[in-house]
N, C-alpha and C positions, 0 to 999 in steps of 0.2 A: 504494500500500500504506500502510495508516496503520503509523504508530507502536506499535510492540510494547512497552508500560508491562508491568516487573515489578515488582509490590505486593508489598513485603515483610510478613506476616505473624508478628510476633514475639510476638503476645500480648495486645499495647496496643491502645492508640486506635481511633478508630472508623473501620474499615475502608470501609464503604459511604461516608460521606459523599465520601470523596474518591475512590474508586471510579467514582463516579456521575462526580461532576464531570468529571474525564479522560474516562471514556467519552462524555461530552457536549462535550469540546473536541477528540474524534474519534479520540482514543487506543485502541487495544485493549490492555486491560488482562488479564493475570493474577496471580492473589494465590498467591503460594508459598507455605509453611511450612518447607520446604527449604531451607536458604540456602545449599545448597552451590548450587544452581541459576541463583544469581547469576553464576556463573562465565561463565552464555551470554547473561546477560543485553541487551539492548541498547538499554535505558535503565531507570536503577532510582530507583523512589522508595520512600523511606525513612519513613510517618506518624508522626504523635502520635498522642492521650497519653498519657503515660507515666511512668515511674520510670528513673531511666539504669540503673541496674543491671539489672533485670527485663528492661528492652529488648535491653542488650548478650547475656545469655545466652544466645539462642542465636546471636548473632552473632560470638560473640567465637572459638569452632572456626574460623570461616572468614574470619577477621579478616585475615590475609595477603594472602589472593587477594580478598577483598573491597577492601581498600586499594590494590592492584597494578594492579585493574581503574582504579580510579575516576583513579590516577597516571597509566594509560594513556588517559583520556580521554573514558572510559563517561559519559556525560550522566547525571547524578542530580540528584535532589531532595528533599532530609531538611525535615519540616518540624515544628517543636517539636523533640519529644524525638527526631526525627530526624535536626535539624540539631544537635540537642547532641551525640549519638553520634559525631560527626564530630572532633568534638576530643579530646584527650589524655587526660583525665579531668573526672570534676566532682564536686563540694563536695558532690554531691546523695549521695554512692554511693563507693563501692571501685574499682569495675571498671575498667580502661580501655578507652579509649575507641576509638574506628579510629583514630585520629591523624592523620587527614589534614589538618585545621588545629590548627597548633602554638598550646598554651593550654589554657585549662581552662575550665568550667560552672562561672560561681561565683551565688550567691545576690541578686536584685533588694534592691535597695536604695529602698526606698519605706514609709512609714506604713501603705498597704493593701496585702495581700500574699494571696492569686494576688492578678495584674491581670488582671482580667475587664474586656474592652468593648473597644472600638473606637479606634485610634488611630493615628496618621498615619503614615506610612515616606518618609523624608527619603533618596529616590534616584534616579539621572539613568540608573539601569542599566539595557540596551535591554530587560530584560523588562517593563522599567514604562512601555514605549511607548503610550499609547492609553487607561492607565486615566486616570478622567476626576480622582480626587481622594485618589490613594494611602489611600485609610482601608482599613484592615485590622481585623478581628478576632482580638482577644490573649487566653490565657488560658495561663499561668504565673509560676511562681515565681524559676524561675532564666533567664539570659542565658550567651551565648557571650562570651569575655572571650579576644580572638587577639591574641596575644606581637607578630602583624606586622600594625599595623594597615589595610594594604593590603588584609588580608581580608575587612575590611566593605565594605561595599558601600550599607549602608542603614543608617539609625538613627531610632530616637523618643524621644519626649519622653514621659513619663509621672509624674506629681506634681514637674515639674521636676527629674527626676534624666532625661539623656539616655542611654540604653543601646545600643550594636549590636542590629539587629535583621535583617539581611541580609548573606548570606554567598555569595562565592565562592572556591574555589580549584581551578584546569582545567576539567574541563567539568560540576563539581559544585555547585550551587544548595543555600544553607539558610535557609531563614526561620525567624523565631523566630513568627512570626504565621501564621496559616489562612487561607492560600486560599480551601479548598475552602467556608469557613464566611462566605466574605466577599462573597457576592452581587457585583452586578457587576462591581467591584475585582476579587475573585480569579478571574473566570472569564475575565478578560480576560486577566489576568497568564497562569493554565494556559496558555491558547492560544500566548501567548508563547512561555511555556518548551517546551511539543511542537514549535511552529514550530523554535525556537534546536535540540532534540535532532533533529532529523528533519535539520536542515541537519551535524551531526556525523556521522552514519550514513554 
């Protein structure tokens, strides 16, 4: 039986790109608008791009039992503004956030701002087994900034300011970079993360 991926539809980013992707790393995927739906979920990914505030709205009703699942171990993957969602609040917005990594979204610190393009993630984490030269595809303005720095997981380098850009806490995955947008880097990583979620089930 493959891997049952729920695509949260909140509004934002671009839903097929990473759609596609998973369904091509052997995922069956469905896209909700529901988020109470998450409740049966049994593994949820979280897309970019977005605005945090805009994204949390309709998540933030179900914000309890969304963070209660993910406490108990539900396999996820927030990626962008999906892994920003994950922490407390952010500098972008009001809202808060799920909370499941304690800290906040604060502001890239760099002379060009989004960072648009390609750049490396500095991690030994078993999902980046097999990819040949960790380059990723990046496109924003703000970073994840976690109170326990145990929660990264990965980092880059970009106009020499080094930023977190990889996240875990329990069986919940955030990149700050696209997969789906990263050719053969990120389809290897997907495969990874369905392998690692399939082994949680």
């Amino acid at each position: 039986m493959p891997l049952k991926v729920t695509l949260t539809d909140y509004g934002v980013g671009n839903l097929y790109s990473i759609r596609r992707s998973l369904e091509n790393c052997g995922a069956e995927v469905s896209v909700i608008t529901d988020m109470s739906e998450l409740a049966d979920a049994e593994c949820m990914v979280f897309p970019g791009v977005g605005a945090f505030d805009k994204t949390m709205g309709r998540l933030l009703p179900h914000r309890e039992m969304i963070l209660s699942r993910l406490e108990a171990g539900v396999p996820a993957l927030g990626v962008c503004i999906g892994m920003q969602i994950m922490f407390e609040g952010s500098d972008e917005g009001k809202s808060p956030g799920l909370g499941l990594i304690g800290g906040r979204v604060v502001p890239l610190e760099a002379k060009v701002v989004p960072h648009m393009g390609w750049n490396q993630v500095d991690s030994d984490d078993p999902l980046m087994e097999g990819v040949v030269d960790n380059n990723f595809y990046f496109v924003h303005s703000f970073h994840g900034s976690p109170v326990d720095p145990g929660m990264t997981i990965g980092t880059t380098e970009y106009e020499g300011t080094t930023f977190p850009s990889f996240f875990r806490r329990y069986n919940a995955y955030g990149t700050q970079f696209h997969p789906e947008k990263s050719s053969l880097s990120g389809r290897r990583f997907l495969e990874n993360f369905i392998a690692f979620a399939e082994e949680q089930a």
